[in-house]
C-alpha positions as CSV (number, residue, x, y, z in Angstrom):
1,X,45.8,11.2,15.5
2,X,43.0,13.0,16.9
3,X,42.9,15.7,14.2
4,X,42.6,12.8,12.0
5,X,39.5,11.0,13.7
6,X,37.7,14.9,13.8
7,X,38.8,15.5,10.2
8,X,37.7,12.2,9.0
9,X,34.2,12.3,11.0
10,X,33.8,15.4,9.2
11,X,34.7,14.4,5.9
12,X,31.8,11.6,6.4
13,X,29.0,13.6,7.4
14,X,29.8,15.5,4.3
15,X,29.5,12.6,2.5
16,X,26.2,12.1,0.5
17,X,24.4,8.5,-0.9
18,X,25.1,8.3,-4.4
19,X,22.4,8.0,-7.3
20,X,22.3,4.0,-7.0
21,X,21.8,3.7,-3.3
22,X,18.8,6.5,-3.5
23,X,17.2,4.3,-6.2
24,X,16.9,1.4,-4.7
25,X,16.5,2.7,-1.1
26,X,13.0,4.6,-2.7
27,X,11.8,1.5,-4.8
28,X,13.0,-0.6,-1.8
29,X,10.4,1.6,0.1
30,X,7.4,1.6,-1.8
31,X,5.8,-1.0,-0.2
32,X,5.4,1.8,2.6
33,X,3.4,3.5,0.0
34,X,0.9,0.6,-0.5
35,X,1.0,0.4,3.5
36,X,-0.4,3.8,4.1
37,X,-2.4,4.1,1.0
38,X,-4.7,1.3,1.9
39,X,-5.1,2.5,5.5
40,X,-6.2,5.7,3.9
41,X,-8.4,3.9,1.3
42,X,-10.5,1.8,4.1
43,X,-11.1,5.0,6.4
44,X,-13.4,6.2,3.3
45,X,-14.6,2.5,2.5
46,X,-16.1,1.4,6.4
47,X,-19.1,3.6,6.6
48,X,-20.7,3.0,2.2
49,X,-19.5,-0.7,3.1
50,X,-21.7,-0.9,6.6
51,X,-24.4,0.6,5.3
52,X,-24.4,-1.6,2.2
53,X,-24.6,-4.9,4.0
54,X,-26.3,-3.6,7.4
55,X,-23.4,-4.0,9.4
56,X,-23.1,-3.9,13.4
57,X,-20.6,-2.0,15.5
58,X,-19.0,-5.7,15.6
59,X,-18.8,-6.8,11.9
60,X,-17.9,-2.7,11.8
61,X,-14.8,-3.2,13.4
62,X,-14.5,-6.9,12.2
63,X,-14.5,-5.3,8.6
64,X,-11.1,-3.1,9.7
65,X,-9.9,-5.5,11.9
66,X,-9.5,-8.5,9.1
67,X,-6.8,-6.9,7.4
68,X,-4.7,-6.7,10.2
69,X,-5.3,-10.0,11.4
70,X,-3.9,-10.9,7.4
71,X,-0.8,-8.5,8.5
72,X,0.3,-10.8,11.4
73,X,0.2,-13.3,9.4
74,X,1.9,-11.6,6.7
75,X,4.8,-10.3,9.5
76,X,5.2,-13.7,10.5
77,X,5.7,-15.6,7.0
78,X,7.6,-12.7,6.3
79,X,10.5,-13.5,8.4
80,X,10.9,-17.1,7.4
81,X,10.6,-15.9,3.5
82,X,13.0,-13.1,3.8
83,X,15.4,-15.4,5.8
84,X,15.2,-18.1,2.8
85,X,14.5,-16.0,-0.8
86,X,15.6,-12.8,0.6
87,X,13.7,-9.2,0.8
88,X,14.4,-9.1,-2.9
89,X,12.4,-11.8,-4.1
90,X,9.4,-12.3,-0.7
91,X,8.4,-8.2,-2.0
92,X,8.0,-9.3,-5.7
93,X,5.6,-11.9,-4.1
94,X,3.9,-9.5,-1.9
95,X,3.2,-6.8,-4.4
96,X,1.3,-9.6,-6.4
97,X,-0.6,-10.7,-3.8
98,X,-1.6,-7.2,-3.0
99,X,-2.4,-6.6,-6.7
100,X,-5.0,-9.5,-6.4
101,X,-6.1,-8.5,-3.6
102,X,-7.0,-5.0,-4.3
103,X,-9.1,-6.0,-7.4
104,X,-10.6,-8.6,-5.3
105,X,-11.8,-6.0,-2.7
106,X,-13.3,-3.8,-5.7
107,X,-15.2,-6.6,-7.3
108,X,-16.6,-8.6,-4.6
109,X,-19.8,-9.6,-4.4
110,X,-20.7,-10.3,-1.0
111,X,-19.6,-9.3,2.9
112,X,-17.6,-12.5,2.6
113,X,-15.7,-12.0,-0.3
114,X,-14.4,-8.7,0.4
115,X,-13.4,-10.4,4.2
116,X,-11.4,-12.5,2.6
117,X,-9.9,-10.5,-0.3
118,X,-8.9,-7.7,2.6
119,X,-7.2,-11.0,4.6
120,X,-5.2,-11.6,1.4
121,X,-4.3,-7.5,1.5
122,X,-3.2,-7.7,4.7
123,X,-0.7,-10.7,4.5
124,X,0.9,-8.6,1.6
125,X,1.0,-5.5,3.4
126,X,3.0,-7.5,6.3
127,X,5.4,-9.0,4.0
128,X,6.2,-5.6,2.7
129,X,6.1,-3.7,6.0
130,X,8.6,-6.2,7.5
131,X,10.7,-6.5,4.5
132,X,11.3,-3.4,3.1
133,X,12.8,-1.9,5.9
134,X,15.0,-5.2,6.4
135,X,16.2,-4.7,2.9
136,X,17.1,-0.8,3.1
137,X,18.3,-1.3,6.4
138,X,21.0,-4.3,4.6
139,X,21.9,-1.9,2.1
140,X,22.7,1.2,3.8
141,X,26.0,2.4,5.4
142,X,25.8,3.4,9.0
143,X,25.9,6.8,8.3
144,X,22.9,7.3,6.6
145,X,21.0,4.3,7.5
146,X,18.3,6.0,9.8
147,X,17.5,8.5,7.2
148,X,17.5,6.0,4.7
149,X,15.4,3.3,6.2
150,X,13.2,6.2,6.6
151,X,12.4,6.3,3.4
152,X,9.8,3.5,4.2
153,X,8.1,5.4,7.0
154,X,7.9,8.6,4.2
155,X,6.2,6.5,1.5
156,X,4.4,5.3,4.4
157,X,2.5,8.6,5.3
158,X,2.6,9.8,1.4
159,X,0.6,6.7,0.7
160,X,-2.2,8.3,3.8
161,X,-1.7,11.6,2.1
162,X,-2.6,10.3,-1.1
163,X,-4.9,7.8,0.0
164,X,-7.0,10.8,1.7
165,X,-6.8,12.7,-1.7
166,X,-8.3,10.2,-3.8
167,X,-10.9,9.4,-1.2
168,X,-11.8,12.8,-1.3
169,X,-11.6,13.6,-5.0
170,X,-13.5,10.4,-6.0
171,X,-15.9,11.7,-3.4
172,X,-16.6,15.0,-5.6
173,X,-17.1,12.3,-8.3
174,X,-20.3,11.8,-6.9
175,X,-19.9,7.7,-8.1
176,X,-22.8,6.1,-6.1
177,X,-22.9,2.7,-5.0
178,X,-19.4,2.4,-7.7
179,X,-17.7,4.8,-5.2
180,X,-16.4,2.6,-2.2
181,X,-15.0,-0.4,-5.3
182,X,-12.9,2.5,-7.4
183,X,-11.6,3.7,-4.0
184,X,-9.9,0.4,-2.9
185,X,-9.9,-0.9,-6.7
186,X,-7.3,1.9,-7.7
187,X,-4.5,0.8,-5.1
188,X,-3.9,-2.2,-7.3
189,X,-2.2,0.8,-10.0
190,X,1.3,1.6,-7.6
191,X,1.2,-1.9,-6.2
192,X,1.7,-2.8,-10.2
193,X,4.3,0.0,-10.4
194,X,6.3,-1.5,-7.3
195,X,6.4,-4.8,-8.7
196,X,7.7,-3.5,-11.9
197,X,10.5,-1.4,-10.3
198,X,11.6,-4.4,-8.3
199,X,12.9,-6.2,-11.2
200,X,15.2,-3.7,-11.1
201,X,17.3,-3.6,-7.7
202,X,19.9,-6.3,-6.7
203,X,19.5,-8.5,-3.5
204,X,20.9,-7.4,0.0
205,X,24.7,-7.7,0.2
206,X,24.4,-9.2,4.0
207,X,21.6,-11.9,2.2
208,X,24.2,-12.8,-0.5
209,X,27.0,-13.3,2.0
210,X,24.9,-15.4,4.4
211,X,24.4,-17.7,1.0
212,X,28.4,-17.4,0.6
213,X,27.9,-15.9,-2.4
214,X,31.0,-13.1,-1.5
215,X,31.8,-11.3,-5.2
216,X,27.8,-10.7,-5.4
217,X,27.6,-8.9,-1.8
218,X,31.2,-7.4,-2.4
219,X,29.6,-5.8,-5.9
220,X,26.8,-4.5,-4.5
221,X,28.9,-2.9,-1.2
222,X,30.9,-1.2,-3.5
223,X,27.3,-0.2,-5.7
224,X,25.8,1.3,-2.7
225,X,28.6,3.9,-1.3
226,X,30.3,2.1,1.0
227,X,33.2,3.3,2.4
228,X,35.6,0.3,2.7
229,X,33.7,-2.3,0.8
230,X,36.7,-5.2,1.5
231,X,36.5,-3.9,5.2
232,X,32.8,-4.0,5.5
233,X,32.4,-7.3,4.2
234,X,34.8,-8.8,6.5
235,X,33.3,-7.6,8.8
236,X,29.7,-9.0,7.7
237,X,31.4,-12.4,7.7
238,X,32.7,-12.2,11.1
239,X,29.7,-11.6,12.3
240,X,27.8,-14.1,10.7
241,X,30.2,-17.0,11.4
242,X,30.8,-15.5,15.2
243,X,26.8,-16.4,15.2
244,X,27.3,-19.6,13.3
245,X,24.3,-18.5,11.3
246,X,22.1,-20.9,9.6
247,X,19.1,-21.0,7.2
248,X,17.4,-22.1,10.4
249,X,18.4,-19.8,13.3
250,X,15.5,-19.2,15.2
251,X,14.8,-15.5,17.2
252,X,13.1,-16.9,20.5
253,X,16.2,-17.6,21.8
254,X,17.5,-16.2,25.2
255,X,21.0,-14.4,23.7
256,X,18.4,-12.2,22.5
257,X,16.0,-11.4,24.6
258,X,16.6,-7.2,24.7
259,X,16.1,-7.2,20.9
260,X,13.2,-9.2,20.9
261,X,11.8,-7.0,24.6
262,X,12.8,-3.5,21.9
263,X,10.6,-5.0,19.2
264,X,8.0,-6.0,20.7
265,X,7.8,-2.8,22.9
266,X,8.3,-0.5,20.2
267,X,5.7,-2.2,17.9
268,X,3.6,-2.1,20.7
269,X,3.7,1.7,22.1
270,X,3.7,2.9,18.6
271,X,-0.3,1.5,18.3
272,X,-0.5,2.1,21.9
273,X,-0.8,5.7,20.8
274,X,-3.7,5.0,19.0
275,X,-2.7,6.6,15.9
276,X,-3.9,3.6,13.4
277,X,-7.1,4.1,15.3
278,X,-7.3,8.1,14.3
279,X,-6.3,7.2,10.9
280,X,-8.8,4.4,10.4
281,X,-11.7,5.8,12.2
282,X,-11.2,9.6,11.0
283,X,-14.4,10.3,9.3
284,X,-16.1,9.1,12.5
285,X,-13.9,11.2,14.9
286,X,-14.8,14.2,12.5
287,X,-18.4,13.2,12.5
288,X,-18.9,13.1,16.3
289,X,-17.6,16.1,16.4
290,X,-20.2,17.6,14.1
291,X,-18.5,17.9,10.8
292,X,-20.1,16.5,7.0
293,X,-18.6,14.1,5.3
294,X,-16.6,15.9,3.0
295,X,-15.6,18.4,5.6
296,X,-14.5,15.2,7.3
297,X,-12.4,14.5,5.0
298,X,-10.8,17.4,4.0
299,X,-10.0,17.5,7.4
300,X,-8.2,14.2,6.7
301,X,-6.2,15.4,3.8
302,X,-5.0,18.1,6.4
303,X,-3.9,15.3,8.5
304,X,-2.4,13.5,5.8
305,X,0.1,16.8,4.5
306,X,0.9,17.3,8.7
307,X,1.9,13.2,8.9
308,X,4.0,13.8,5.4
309,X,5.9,17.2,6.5
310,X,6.6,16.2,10.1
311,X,7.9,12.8,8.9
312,X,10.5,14.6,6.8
313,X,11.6,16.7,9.4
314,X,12.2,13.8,11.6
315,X,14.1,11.8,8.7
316,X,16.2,14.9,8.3
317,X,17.3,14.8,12.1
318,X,17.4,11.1,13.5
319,X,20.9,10.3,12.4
320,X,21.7,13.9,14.5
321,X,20.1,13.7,17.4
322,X,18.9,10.0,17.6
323,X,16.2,7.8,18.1
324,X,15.8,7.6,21.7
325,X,15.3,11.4,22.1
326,X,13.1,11.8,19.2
327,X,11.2,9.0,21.1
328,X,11.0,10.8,24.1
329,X,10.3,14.2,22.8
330,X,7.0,12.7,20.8
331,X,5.9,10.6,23.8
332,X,5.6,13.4,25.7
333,X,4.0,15.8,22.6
334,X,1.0,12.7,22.0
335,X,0.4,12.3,25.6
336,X,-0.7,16.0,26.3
337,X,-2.3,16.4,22.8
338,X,-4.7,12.7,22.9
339,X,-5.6,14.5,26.9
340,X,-6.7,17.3,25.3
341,X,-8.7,15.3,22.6
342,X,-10.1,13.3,25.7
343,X,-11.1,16.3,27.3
344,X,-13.2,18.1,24.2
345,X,-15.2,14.3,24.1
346,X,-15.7,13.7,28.0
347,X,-17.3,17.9,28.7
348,X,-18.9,18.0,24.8
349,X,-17.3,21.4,24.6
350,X,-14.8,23.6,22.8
351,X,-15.1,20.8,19.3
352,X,-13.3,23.5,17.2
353,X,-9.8,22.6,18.9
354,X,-10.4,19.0,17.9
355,X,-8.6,19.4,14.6
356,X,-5.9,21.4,16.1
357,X,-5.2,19.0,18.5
358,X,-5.1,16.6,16.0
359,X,-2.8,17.8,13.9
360,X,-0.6,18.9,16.7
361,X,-0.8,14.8,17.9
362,X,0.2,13.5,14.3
363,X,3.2,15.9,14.3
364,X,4.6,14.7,17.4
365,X,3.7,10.9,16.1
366,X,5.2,11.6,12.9
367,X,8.4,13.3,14.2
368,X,9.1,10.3,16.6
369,X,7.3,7.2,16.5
370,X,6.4,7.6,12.8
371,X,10.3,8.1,12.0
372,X,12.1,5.6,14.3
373,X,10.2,2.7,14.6
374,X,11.3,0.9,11.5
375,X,14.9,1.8,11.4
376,X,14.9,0.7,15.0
377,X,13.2,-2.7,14.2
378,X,16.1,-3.2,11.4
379,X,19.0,-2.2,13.5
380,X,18.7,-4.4,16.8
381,X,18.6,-7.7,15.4
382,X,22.0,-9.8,13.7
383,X,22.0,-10.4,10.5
384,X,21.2,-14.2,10.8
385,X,18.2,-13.4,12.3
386,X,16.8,-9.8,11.6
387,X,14.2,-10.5,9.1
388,X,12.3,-13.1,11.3
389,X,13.2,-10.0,14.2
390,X,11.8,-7.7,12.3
391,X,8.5,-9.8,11.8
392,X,8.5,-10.5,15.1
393,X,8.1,-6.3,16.2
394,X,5.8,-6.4,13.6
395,X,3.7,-8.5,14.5
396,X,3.5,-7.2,17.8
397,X,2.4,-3.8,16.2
398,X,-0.2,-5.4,13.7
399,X,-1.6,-7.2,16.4
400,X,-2.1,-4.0,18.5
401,X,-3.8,-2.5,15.8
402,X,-5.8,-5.7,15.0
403,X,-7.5,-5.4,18.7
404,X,-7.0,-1.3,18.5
405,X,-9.4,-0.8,15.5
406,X,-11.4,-3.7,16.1
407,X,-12.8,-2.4,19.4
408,X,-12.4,0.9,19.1
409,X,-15.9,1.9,17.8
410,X,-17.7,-0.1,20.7
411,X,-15.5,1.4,23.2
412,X,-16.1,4.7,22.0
413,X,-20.0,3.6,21.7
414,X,-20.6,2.1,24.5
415,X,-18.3,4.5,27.6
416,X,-18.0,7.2,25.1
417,X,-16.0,8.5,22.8
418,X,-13.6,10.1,25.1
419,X,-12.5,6.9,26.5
420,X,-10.5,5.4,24.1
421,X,-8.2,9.0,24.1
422,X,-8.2,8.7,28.0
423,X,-6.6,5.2,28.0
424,X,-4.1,6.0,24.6
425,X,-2.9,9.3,26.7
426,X,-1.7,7.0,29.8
427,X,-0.3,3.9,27.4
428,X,1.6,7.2,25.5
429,X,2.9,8.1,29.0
430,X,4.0,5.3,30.2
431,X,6.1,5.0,26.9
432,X,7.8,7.8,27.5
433,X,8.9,6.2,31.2
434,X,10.1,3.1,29.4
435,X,11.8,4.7,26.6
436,X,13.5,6.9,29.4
437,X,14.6,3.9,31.6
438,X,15.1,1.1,28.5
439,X,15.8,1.8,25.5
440,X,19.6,2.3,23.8
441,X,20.4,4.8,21.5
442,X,21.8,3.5,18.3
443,X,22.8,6.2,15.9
444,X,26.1,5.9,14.0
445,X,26.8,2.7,14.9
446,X,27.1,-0.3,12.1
447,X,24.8,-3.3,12.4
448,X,27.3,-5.2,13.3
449,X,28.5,-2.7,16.3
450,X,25.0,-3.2,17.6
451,X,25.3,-6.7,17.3
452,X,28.3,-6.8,19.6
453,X,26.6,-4.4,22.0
454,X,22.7,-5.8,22.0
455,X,23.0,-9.6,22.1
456,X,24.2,-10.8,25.3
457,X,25.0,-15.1,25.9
């Protein structure tokens, strides 16, 4: 019997996600690309923008800060729209409201108007960031699932990467007062391509069984790899009568309370870093440390390629050594590296390490935070509830970077622009204690595993 068990856990890791699965995992996750594209896109936008309509340090950050404010909105209609029309059909409505909202930004004609046009951006980016991990995470087989919901965290950092490079080539363009409108204008081309591609990927088998449609989620099983399709759906069903799910089933309820503390925390610590800050605000960071423009953002293309290859390397290992110790190991990576930054800002010395420093801190982010927290969002909520879970962790992230970015230029303007890095170095620290003390690991364990194991009566 034991030989058995050994032989059959090695036949599985041997195993690899057939063509189908891939596809729809990678269109599944290209609402990661819009993510990280537009964070890239308004880093190059902030300064032509403030300048063009004589902005203040508050309508500076006000400018950033609107988009997220539109994301926690987005995170939280999100839930209740995935719960109802599933992840399928809420992304198809996202990716148009982004499309709007894109050519909204590029053509609008006042302060005002781009406000609201970056509002519309940032509910569709919280849709997409809540439910495109929900989906892939539905989809997957336990085996695979981290690496595969990590798809969305890749497209994530390939949309900075990109973002960056088109800032910076549209830069060379030497465009005028046209540039700052064709850099957020030409997001609206893959949000167009992502609501094409969704036409073509079926709904979440663990949606369609909640909606007792059982041959459609049995099909789809069977269309994704899994290994025991009858098995796996049984043991959806169990689950989801066990919690008696409903249309209805609300999350603030006390049977689940640790998911909802690991959201929340996780969404939390992973702003807490202060990385949407960095990636926001790099041109500025660059700039106080005495570098042009376009050195500036060259330096953020840099950035952008360390955020993509360190990303990949932690995809390729979270299903081996877990999320919890990837957690722990970046923690303590960030924490030493956003000191060092700190220390170059508070003595005004040694500003050639910045960059190193830099791209030492968005390695550690990338292999750890940057990697686990949307497959761990997705895996500690039940079915019944984890799209309106999901929105909830979210949320809690969108609305750290909503206050992160918004005062993060007076901060660093008013006490100096070490002090933001001092107080992101001891919120990074103090992850690594909770993460230590807390947090479960869930690796090769099914949804429904977790389920049993998570949510306590």
């Amino acid at each position: 019997m034991l030989y058995y068990l050994i032989f059959e856990r090695e036949r599985q890791e041997t195993m690899r996600p057939n063509s189908k699965l891939i596809k729809t995992t990678l269109i599944g996750a290209l609402g990661g690309l819009l993510f990280g594209f537009d964070i890239a896109v308004i880093s190059g936008i902030i300064d032509p923008v403030v300048r063009l309509y004589g902005l203040g340090d508050y309508s500076k950050g006000w400018t950033v800060a609107i988009g997220t404010i539109g994301t926690v909105l987005g995170c939280f209609i999100a839930g209740v729209a995935g719960q109802r029309l599933g992840a399928r059909a809420a992304l198809r409505m996202a990716a148009t409201l982004y499309i709007f909202a894109a050519l909204g930004s590029a053509l609008s004609v006042g302060w005002p108007m781009l406000l609201c046009a970056r509002f519309l951006a940032g509910m569709a980016i919280g849709t997409a960031s809540v439910l495109g991990p929900v989906y892939i995470t539905e989809l997957s087989p336990a085996l695979w699932r981290g690496r595969l919901v990590g798809a969305f965290q890749i497209n994530v950092v390939v949309g900075i990467l990109l973002g960056y490079t088109s800032n910076y080539f549209i830069g060379l363009a030497h465009l005028g007062p046209m540039e700052w409108r064709v850099m957020v204008g030409v997001v609206a081309v893959p949000a167009i391509v992502f609501l094409v591609l969704l036409f073509r990927i079926p709904r979440s088998p663990r949606w369609s069984a909640s909606r007792r449609q059982v041959d459609e989620a049995l099909e789809v099983l069977g269309q994704m790899g899994a290994p025991d399709p009858d098995a796996e759906l049984a043991e959806i069903q169990a689950a989801l009568n066990s919690e008696h799910a409903v249309e209805h089933e609300p999350v603030f309820r006390w049977k689940y309370r640790f998911p909802l503390f690991l959201a929340i925390t996780i969404g939390a610590f992973n702003q807490l870093e202060g990385i949407n800050a960095i990636l926001y605000y790099i041109r500025g960071i660059f700039a106080a440390a005495g570098f042009s423009q376009l050195s500036g953002d060259l330096q953020a293309v840099a950035i952008g390629a360390t955020n993509l290859i360190f990303t990949l390397v932690g995809m390729s290992v979270i299903d081996r050594f877990g999320r919890k110790s990837l957690l722990m190991v970046g923690a303590a990576g960030t924490t030493l590296c956003l000191a060092g930054v700190a220390w170059v800002y508070i003595t005004n010395s040694h500003q050639a390490a910045l960059l190193g420093l830099l791209v030492v801190y968005i390695a550690f982010f990338a292999l750890s935070q940057g990697a686990v927290i949307w497959v761990y969002l997705g895996e500690v909520f039940p079915t019944s509830v984890r799209a309106k879970g999901q929105g909830v962790g979210s949320a809690s992230h969108w609305i750290l970077v909503a206050l992160i970015v918004q005062f993060f230029p007076l901060v660093a303007h008013r006490f100096g622009a070490g002090t933001p890095f001092v107080f992101f170095a001891a919120a990074t620290a103090l992850q690594f204690v909770v993460v230590t003390f807390f947090y479960p690991e869930t690796k090769g364990q099914t949804l429904e595993q977790l389920q049993r194991r998570l949510v306590k009566d």
